[in-house]
C-alpha positions in Angstrom: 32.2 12.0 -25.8 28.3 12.2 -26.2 27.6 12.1 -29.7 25.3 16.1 -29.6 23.5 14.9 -33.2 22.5 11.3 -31.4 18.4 11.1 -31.4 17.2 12.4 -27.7 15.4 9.5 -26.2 12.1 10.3 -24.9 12.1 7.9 -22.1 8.4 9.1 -21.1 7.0 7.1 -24.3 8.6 3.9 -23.6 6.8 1.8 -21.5 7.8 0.0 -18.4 9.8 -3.0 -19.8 11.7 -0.9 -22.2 12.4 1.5 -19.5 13.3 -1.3 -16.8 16.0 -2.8 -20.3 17.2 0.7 -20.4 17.7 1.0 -17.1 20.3 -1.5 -16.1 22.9 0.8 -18.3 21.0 4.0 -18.2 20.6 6.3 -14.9 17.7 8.4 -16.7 16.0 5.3 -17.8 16.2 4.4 -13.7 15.2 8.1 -13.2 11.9 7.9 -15.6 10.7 4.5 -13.4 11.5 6.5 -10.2 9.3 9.0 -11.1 6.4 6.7 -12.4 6.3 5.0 -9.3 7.8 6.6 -6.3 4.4 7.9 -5.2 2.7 4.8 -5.2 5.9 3.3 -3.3 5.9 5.9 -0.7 1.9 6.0 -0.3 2.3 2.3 0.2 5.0 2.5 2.9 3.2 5.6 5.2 0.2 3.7 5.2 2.3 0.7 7.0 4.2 3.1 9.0 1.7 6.3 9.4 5.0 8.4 9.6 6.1 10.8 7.4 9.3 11.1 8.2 10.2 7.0 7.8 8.1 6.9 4.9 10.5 9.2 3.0 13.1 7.3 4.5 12.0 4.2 3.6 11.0 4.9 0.0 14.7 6.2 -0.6 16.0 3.2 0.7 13.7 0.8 -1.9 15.0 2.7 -5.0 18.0 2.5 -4.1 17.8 -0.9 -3.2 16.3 -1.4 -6.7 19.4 0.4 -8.4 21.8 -1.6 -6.9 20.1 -4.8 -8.1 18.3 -4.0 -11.4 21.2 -5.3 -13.1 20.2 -8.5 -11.9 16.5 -8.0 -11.9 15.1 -10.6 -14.6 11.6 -10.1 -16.3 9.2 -13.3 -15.8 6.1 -11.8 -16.8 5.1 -9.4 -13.8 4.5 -5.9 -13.6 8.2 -4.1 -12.3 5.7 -3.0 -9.9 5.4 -6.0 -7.9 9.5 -6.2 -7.6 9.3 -2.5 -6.1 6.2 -3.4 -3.9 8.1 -6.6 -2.9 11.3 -4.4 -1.4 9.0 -2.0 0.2 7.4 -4.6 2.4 10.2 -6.3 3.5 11.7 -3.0 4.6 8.6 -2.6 6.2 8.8 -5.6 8.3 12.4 -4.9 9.1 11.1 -1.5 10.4 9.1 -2.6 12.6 11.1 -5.6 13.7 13.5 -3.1 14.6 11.1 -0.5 15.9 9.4 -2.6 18.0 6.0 -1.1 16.9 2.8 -1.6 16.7 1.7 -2.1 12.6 -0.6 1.1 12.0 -2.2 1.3 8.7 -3.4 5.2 8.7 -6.4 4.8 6.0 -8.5 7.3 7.8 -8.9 9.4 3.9 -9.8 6.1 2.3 -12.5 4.4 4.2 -14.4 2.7 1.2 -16.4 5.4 -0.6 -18.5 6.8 2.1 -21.3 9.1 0.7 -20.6 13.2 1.3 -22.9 14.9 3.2 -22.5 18.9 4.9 -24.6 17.3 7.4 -23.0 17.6 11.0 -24.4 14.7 12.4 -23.9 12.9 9.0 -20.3 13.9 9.4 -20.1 12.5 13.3 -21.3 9.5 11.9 -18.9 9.0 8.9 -15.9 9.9 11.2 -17.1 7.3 13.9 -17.7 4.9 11.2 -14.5 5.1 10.5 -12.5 5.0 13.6 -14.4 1.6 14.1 -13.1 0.1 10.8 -9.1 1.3 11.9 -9.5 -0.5 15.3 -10.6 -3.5 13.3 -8.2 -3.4 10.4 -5.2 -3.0 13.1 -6.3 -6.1 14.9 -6.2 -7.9 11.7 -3.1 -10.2 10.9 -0.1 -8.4 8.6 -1.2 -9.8 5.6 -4.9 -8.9 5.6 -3.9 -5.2 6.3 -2.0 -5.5 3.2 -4.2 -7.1 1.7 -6.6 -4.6 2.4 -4.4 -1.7 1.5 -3.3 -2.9 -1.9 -6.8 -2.9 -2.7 -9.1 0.0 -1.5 -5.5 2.5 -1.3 -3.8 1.3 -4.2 -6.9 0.4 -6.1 -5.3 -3.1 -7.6 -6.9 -6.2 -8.9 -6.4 -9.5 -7.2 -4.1 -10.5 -10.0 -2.0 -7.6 -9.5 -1.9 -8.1 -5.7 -0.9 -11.7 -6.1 2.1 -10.4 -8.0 3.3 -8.8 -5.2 2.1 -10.9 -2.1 3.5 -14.3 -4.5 -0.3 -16.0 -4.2 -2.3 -17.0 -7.1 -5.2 -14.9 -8.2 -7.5 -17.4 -6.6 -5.9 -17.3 -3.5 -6.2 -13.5 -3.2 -10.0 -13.6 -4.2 -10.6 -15.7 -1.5 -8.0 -13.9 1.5 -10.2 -11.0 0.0 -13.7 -12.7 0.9 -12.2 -14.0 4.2 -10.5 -10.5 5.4 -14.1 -8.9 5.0 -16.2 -11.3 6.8 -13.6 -10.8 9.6 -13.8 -7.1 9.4 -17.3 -7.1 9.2 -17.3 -9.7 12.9 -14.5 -7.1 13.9 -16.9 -4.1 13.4 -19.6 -5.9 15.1 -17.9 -6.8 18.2 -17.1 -2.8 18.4 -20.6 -1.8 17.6 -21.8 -4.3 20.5 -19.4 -3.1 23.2 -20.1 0.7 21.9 -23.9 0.1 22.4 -23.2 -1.2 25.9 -20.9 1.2 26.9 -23.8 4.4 26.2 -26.3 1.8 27.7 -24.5 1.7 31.0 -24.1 5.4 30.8 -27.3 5.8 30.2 -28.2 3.5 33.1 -25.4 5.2 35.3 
């Protein structure tokens, strides 16, 4: 029987590696780590899936994953984080293994920190801007888009997303410089063949 004059423990002031200790014995330990990350975890998976429904899915499945093993989960020095992230993307891949999909990363409320404007044709602009950089990100290869995601969505550094994608910070910084020359020749291509479609138009 639970001992009712045994100190309450208020698992909101621990931080993460006394909650992931805790949590091998302790369901509301688990329960307080759920709830600190689950958002990230599920923002993570829709943008790989750009469905609702299988994100919710999927998420479920990664902490539940996660229960079953974090009795076996052993701290070497990176961020619980990067364990949870790990799960989620190789349910991700087995969803769309399975699927048979296409990859879709829908980042169409995240585009880089776009200036504001009321203007409409400011707004036309912005939206078309944007459409271009999707086309470009999906023809990018899987680890680019997540490398992309992690950090404009997630808003990590390149040592935290080296945790997770098991690449040295180094590495990551220079994916990172790679990805965005490739975006920026992907954009290019689109702006060329966009001017050349209105040209003919134009013409026709």
């Amino acid at each position: 029987m639970r001992n009712p004059f045994a100190k309450r423990v208020d698992y909101q002031a621990l931080d993460e590696r006394e909650l992931v200790a805790l949590a091998k014995d302790d369901m509301e330990a688990f329960g307080e780590l759920y709830e600190r990350f689950m958002q990230k975890i599920y923002s993570y998976i829709y943008y790989r899936t750009g469905n609702a429904h299988d994100a919710e899915d999927l998420t479920a499945k990664v902490f539940f994953r996660a229960l079953s093993h974090i009795g076996a989960y052993v701290d070497k020095g990176a961020p619980f984080q990067a364990w949870l992230y790990r799960i989620a993307h190789n349910l991700v891949a087995n969803w769309h293994r399975d699927q048979g999909r296409r990859k879709i990363i829908a980042l169409d409320d995240y585009v880089a920190h776009s200036l504001k404007s009321d203007a409409p044709d400011r707004l036309t602009e912005e939206r078309e801007e944007q459409d271009q950089l999707m086309q470009a990100l999906r023809r990018l290869p899987d680890d680019r888009q997540q490398l992309i995601l992690l950090k404009f969505v997630e808003q990590m550094s390149n040592a935290e997303i080296g945790e997770i994608m098991g690449r040295t910070e180094g590495a990551i910084k220079s994916l990172y410089h790679r990805t965005l020359l490739a975006l920026r020749e992907e954009m290019e291509i689109d702006l060329t063949s966009d001017r050349n479609r209105r040209l003919d138009g134009s013409e026709g």
